[in-house]
C-alpha positions as YAML, in Angstrom:
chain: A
units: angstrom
residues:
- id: 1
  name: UNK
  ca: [-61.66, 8.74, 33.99]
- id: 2
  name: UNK
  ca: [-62.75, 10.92, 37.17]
- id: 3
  name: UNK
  ca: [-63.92, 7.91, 38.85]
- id: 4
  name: UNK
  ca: [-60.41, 5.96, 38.25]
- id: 5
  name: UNK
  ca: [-58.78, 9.27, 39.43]
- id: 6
  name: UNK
  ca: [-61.25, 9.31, 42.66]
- id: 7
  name: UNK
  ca: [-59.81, 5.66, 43.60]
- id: 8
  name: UNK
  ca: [-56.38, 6.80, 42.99]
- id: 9
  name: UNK
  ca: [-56.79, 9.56, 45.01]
- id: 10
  name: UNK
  ca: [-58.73, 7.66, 47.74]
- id: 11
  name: UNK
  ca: [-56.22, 4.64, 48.37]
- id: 12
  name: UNK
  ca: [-53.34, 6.80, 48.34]
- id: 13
  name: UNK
  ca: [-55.56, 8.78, 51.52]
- id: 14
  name: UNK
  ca: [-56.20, 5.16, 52.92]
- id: 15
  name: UNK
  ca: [-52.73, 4.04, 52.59]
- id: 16
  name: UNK
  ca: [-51.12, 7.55, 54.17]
- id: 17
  name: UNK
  ca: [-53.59, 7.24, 56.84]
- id: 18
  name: UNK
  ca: [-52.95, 4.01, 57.83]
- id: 19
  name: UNK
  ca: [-49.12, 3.77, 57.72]
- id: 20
  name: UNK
  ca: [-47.97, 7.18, 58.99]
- id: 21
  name: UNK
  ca: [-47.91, 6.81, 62.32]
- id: 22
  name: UNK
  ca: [-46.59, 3.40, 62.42]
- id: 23
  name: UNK
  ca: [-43.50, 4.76, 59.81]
- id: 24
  name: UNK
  ca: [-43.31, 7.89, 62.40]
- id: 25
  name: UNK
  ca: [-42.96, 5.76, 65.20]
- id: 26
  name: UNK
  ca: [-39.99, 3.39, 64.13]
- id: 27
  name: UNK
  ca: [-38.37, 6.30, 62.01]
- id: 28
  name: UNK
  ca: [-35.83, 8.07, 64.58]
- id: 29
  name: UNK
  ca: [-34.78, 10.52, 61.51]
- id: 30
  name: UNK
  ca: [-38.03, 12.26, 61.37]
- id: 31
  name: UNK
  ca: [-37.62, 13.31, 65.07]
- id: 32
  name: UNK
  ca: [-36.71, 17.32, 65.42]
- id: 33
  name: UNK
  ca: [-32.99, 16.81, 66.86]
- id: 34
  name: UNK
  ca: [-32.68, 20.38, 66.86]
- id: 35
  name: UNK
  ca: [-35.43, 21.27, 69.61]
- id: 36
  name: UNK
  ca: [-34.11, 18.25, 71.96]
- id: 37
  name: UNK
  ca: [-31.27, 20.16, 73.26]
- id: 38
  name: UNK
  ca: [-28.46, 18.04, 73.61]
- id: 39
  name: UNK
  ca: [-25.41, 19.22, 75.30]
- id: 40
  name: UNK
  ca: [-26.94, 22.61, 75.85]
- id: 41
  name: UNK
  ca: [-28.31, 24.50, 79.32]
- id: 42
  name: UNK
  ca: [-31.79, 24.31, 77.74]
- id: 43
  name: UNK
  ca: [-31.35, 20.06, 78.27]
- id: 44
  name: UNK
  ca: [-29.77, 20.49, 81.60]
- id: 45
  name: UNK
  ca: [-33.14, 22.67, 82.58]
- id: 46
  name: UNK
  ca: [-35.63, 19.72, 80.85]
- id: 47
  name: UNK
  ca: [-33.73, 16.50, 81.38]
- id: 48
  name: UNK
  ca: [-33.57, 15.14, 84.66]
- id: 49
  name: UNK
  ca: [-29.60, 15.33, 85.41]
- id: 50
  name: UNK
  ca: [-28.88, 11.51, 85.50]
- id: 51
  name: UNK
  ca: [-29.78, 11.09, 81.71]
- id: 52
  name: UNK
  ca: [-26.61, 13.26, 80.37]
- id: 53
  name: UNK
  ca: [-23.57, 12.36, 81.87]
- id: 54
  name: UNK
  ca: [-20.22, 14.75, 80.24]
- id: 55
  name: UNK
  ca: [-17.38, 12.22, 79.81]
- id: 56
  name: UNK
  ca: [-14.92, 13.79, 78.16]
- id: 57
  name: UNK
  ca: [-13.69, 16.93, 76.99]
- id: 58
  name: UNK
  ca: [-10.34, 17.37, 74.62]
- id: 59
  name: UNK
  ca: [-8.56, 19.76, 72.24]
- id: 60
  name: UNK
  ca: [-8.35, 18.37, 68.75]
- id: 61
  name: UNK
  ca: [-6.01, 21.65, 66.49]
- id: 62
  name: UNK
  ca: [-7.43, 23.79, 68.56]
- id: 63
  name: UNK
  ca: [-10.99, 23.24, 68.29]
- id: 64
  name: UNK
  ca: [-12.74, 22.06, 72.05]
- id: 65
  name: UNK
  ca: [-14.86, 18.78, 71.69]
- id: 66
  name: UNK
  ca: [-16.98, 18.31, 74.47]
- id: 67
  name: UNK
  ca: [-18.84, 15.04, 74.61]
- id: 68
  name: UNK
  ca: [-21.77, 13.95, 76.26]
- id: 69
  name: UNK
  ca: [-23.40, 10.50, 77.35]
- id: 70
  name: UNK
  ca: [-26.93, 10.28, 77.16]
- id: 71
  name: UNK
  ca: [-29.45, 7.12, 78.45]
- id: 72
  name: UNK
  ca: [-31.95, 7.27, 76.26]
- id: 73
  name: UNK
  ca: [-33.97, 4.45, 77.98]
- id: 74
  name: UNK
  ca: [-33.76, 6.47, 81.58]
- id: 75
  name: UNK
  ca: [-34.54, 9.71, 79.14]
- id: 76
  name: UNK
  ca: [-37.17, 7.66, 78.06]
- id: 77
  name: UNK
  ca: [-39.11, 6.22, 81.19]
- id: 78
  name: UNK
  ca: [-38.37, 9.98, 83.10]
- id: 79
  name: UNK
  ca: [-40.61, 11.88, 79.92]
- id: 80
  name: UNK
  ca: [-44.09, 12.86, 80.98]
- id: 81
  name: UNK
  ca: [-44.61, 12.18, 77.05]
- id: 82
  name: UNK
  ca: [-45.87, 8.01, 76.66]
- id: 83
  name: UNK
  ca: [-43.64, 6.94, 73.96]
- id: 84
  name: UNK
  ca: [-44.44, 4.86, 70.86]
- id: 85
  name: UNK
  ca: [-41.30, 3.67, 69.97]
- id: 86
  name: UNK
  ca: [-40.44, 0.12, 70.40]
- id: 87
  name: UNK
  ca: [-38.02, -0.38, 73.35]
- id: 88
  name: UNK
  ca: [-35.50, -3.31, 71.78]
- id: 89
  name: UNK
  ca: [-34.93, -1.13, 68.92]
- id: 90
  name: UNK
  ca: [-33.88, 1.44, 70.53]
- id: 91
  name: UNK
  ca: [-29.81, 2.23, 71.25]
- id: 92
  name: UNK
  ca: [-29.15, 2.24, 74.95]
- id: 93
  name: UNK
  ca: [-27.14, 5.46, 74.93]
- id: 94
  name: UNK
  ca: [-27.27, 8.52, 72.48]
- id: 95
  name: UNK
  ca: [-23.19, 10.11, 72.12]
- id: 96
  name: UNK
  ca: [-22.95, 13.85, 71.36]
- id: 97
  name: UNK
  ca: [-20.08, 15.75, 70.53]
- id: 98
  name: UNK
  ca: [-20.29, 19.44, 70.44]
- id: 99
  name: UNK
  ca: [-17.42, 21.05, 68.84]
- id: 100
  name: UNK
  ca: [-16.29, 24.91, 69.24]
- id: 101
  name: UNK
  ca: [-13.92, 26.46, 66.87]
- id: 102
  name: UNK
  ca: [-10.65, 28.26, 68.07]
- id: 103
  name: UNK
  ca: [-12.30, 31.28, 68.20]
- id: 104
  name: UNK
  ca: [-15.14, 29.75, 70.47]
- id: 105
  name: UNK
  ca: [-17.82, 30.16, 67.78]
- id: 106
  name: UNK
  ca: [-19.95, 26.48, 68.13]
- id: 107
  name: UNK
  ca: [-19.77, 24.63, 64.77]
- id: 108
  name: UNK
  ca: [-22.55, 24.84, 62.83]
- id: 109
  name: UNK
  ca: [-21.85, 22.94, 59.72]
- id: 110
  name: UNK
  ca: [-19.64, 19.98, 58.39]
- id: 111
  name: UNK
  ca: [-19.98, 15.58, 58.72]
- id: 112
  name: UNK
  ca: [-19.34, 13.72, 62.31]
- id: 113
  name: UNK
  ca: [-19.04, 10.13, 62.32]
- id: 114
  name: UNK
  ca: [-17.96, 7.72, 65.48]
- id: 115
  name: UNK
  ca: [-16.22, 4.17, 65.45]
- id: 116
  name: UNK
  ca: [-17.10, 2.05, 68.63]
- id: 117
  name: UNK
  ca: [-15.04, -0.66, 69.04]
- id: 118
  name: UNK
  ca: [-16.97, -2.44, 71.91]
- id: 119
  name: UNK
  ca: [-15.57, -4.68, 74.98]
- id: 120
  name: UNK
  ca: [-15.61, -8.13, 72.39]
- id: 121
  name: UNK
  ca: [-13.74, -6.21, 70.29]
- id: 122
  name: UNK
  ca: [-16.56, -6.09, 67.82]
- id: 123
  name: UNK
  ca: [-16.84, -2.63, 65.85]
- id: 124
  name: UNK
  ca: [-19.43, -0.38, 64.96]
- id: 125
  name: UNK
  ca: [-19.97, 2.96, 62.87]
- id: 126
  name: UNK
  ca: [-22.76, 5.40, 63.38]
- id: 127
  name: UNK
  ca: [-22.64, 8.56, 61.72]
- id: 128
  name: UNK
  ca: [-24.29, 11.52, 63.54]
- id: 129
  name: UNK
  ca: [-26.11, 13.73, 62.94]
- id: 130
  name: UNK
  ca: [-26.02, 17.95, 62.92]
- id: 131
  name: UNK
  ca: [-27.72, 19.00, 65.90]
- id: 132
  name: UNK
  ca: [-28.14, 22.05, 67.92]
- id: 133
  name: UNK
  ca: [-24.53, 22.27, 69.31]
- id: 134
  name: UNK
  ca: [-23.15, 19.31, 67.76]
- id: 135
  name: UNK
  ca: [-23.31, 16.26, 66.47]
- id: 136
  name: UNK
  ca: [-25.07, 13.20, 67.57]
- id: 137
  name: UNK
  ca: [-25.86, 9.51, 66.95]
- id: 138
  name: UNK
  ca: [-27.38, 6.79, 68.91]
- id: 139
  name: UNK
  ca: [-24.64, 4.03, 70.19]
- id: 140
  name: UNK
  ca: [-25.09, 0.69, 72.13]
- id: 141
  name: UNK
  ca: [-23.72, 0.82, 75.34]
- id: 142
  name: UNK
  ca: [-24.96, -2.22, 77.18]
- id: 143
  name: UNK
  ca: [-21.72, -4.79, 78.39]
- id: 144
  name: UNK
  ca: [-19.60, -4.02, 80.69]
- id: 145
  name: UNK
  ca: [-15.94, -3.18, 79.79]
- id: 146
  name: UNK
  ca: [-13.79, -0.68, 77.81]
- id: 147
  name: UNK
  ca: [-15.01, 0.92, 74.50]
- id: 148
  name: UNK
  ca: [-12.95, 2.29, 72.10]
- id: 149
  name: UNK
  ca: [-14.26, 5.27, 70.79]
- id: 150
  name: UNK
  ca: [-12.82, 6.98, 67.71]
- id: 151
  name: UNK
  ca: [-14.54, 10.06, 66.37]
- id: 152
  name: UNK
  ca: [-13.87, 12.33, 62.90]
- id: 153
  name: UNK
  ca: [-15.39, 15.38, 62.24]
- id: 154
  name: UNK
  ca: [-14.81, 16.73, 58.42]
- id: 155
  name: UNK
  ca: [-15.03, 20.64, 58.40]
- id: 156
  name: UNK
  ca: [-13.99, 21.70, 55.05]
- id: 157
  name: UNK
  ca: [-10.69, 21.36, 54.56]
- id: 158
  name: UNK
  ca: [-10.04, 20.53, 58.40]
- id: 159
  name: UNK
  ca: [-10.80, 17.12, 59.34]
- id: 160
  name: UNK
  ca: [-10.53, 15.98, 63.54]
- id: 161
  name: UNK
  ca: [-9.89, 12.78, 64.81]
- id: 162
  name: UNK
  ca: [-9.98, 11.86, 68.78]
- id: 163
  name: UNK
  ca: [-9.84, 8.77, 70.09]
- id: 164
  name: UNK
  ca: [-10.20, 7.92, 73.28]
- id: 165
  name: UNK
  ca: [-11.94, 4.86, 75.98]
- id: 166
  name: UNK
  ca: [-15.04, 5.43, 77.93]
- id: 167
  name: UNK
  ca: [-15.75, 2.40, 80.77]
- id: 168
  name: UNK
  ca: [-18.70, 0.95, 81.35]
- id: 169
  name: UNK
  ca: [-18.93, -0.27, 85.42]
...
């Protein structure tokens, strides 16, 4: 019995060992969203200033949704940090949208979700998610052309919708 235990206990080390850092490395939801800063001054000070781009700010019943653009492959090759992840899995732009309440409190709470209806009028969902100001998810943003961008935000019993186009030249 203790030495079936001992194997048990052994393979499962073996097995953790060994596939940990590849599951780390292809897992974006184990990364700490809330320590990267999006949308705040502390990524303005630790991001070189080409990798967040603002592109759109609106009033949605009275809350202020600010929305930022970031290239996560330029964020990428500008870390000092080597990075593991594989490059063509990896979303060419991350989309935040930090939202302040009508009495400029940021919200901390709720769903986000965004609709991307891309240049060949194909469409995609990603739901974000909560981060430190906002909400975020990880987009394609590679042709040329108009996307469609539709976000909703469910707060409670208040639910946002903006829509609006964003060009890429």
């Amino acid at each position: 019995m203790n030495t079936k235990l001992l194997h048990t206990v052994t393979l499962g080390a073996l097995l953790t060992l060994t596939t940990g850092p590849y599951a780390a490395a292809l897992d974006h939801a184990q990364m700490d969203h809330s320590k990267m800063g999006h949308g705040t001054a502390a990524a303005a000070t630790t991001q070189p200033v080409s990798t967040d781009v603002e592109i759109r700010t609106a009033v949605v019943k009275g809350y202020t949704l600010t929305y930022t653009l970031i290239d996560v492959k330029k964020q990428m090759a500008a870390s000092p940090t080597p990075m593991t992840h594989d490059m063509s899995k990896i979303k060419s732009h991350h989309l935040m949208v930090n939202p302040v309440a009508p009495d400029r409190k940021p919200v901390t709470g709720g769903k986000a979700g965004f609709l991307v209806v891309q240049p060949d009028k194909v469409e995609v969902k990603a739901m974000a998610m909560l981060m430190e100001g906002g909400f975020g998810a990880d987009v394609d943003l590679v042709a040329k052309g108009d996307y469609k961008i539709t976000t909703k935000i469910s707060l409670g019993d208040t639910t946002l919708v903006d829509e609006f186009v964003y060009t890429v030249k």
